[in-house]
N, C-alpha and C positions, 0 to 999 in steps of 0.2 A: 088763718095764719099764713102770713107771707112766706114763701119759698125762698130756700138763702139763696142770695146772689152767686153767680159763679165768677170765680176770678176773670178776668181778659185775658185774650190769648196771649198777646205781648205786655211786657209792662219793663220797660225801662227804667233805670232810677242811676241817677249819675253817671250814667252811662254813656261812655267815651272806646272810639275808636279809631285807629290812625296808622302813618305807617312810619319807620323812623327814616330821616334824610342825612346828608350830610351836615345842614346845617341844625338838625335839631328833629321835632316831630313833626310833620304835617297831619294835622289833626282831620279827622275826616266828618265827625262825632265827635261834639266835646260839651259832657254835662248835660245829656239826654234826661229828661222826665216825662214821660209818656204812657198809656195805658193805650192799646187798641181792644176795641171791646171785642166780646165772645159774638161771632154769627155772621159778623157783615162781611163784604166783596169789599177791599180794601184795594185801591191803585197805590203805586209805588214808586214815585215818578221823581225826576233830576234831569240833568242835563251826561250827558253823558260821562264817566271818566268819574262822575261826581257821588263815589263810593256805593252805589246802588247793590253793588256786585258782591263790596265785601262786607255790608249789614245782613244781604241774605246768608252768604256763607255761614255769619255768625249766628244768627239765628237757627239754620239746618246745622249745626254743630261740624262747617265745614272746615273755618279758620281753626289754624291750629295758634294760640293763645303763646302758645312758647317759640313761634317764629324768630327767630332774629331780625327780622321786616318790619313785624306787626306788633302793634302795641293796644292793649285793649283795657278798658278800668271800669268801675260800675259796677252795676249787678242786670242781667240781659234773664229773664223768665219767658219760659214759652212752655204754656199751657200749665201756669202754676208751678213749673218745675224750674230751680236756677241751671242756667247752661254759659260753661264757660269752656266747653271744647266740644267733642263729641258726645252726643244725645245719649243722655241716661238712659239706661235701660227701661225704666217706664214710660220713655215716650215713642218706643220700638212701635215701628205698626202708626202711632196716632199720629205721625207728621209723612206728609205726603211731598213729594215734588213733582216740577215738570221741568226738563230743562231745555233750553232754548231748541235744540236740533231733534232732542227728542230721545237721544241716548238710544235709540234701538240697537237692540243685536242683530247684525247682519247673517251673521251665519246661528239664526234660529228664526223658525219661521213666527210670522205675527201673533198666533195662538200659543207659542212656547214665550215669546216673550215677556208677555201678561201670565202664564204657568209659573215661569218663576217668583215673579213678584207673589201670589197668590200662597206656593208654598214654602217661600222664605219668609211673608210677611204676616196671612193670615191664621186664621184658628187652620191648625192642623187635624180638629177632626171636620172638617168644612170638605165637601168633595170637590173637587178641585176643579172637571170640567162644568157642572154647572155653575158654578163662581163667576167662571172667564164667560161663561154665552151670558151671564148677567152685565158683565163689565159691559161686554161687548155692543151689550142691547143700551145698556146704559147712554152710551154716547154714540147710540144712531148708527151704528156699522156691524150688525149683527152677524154680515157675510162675507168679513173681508178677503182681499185675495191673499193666498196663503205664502207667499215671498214677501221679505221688508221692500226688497227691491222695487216689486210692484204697485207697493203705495203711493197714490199721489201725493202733495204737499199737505193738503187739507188732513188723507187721511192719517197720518203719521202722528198730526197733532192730536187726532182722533184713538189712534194706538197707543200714546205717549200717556192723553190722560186718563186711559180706561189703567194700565199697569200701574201706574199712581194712586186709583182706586181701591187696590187689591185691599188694602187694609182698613178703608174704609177713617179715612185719619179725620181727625178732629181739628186740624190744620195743612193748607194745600197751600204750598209756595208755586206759581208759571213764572218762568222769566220767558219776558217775550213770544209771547202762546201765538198770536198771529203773524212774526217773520215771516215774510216772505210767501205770504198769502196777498193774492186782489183784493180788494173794498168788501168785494160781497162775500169772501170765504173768510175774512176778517169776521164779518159782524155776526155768520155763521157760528165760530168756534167761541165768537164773545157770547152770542146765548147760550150757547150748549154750555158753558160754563158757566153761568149764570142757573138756568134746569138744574146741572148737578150740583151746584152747591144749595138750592133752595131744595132739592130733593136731600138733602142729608138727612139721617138719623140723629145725628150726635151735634147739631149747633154746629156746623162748620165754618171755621173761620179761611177767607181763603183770600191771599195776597196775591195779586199781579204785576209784577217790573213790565213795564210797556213804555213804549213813547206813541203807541198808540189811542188817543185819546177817542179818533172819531169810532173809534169800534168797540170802546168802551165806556165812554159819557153816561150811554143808558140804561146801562148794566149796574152801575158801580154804586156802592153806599157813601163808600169814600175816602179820599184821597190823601197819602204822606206824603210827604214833598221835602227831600233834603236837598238843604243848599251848603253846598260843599265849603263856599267862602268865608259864612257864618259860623257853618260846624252845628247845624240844627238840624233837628226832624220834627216837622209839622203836621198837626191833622187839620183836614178842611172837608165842607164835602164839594164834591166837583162841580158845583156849580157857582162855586167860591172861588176856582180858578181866573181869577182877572186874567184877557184879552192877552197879555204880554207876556204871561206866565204860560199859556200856553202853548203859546208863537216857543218862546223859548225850547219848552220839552219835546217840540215835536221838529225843529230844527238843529237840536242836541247842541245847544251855544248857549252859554251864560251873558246873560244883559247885563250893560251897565252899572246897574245899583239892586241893590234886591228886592222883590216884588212882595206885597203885601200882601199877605194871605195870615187871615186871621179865624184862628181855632172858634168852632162855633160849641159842639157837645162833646168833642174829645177832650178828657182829662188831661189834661198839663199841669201838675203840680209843680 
């Protein structure tokens, strides 16, 4: 007997998003049909400016839906649940983030940082300091130094995804995981991400905003690509990235005419 399918983590269905102008809406997303499936390393790639920023919001239940700005239509599901402003309470805990700089608390040390996540997000009868030396182990810094201050670049990103951890989510958004990392501490933080998400428990789906392509190419299952002109979101996988398409993302400039990138086993209804 076949195991029933699980729903995808995202799933789009007419689903529009934009912001209002003087002359009318600038649609950002308009008439989304999408499915991204449960489990894979999804890129999340545009040009810059080209709404990358307020799909994640919407998705983390960050856009506030009753803006005066923002205008949003559809139905937006994340992890089977509809989300049209902040995250139901059922998906407490199962959606994880990372965010670009890394959100640390300055005035707590890098053990208390990962503490609170731990006991604001996980099972509260879970003991708390073996949680964080698991986090910690988790993503290769089992010894870190006990000041934010004192983290280098690399390890911050390293601090940033263990507290995104705590809850051990079923969905992990990074915007920009490698800024402002060299080539090699890039392709570093792209495996460790790549480890934790193939080490999950729970099928994890986990999205990356980059315009880092070279540090992600060989990590990645694969790629959505919204072009902001069109008012679309695409799935491909990254090796479907035609030569122009990528010059583009990695130069954060929109080309000429819009690049062919054709959905191979993403559902697009």
């Amino acid at each position: 007997m076949n195991a029933p399918s699980r729903p995808p983590a995202l799933r789009f269905s007419g689903f529009r998003v934009g912001y209002r102008t003087g002359s009318g809406t600038r649609w950002i997303l308009d008439s989304v049909d999408l499915d991204v499936p449960t489990g894979e390393l999804v890129l999340l790639l545009g040009p810059s400016g080209g709404g990358k920023s307020t799909l994640i919001g919407a998705i983390l239940g960050l856009d506030d839906p009753h803006a005066p700005s923002l205008r949003m239509g559809g139905t937006l599901e994340v992890l089977g649940q509809p989300v049209t402003g902040p995250l139901p309470r059922g998906l407490r805990g199962r959606v994880g983030a990372v965010f670009q700089e890394g959100a640390l608390i300055d005035d707590l040390s890098v053990r208390e940082n990962i503490e609170l996540a731990v006991r604001e997000i996980a099972d509260p009868e879970r003991k708390v300091a073996p949680r964080v030396d698991g986090l910690l182990e988790r993503v290769g810094l089992a010894h870190p130094p006990s000041r934010v201050a004192a983290l280098s670049g690399g390890q911050r990103k390293r601090i940033a995804l263990a507290r995104s951890l705590a809850g051990d989510p079923a969905l992990l958004v990074l915007d920009e995981p490698t800024a402002g990392l060299d080539p090699r501490g890039a392709e570093e933080i792209a495996r460790l991400i790549r480890e934790v998400h193939d080490g999950s428990s729970v099928g994890r789906t986990t999205i990356i905003i980059t315009h880092d392509l070279e540090a992600f190419r060989s990590v990645a299952d694969r790629a959505l690509f919204i072009d902001p002109r069109a008012g679309t979101l695409r799935g491909c996988t990254v090796e479907e990235l035609e030569p122009s398409l990528a010059r583009m993302i990695e130069a954060e400039s929109i080309p000429a005419g819009p690049p062919a990138v054709e959905p191979l086993s993403w559902r697009q209804r």
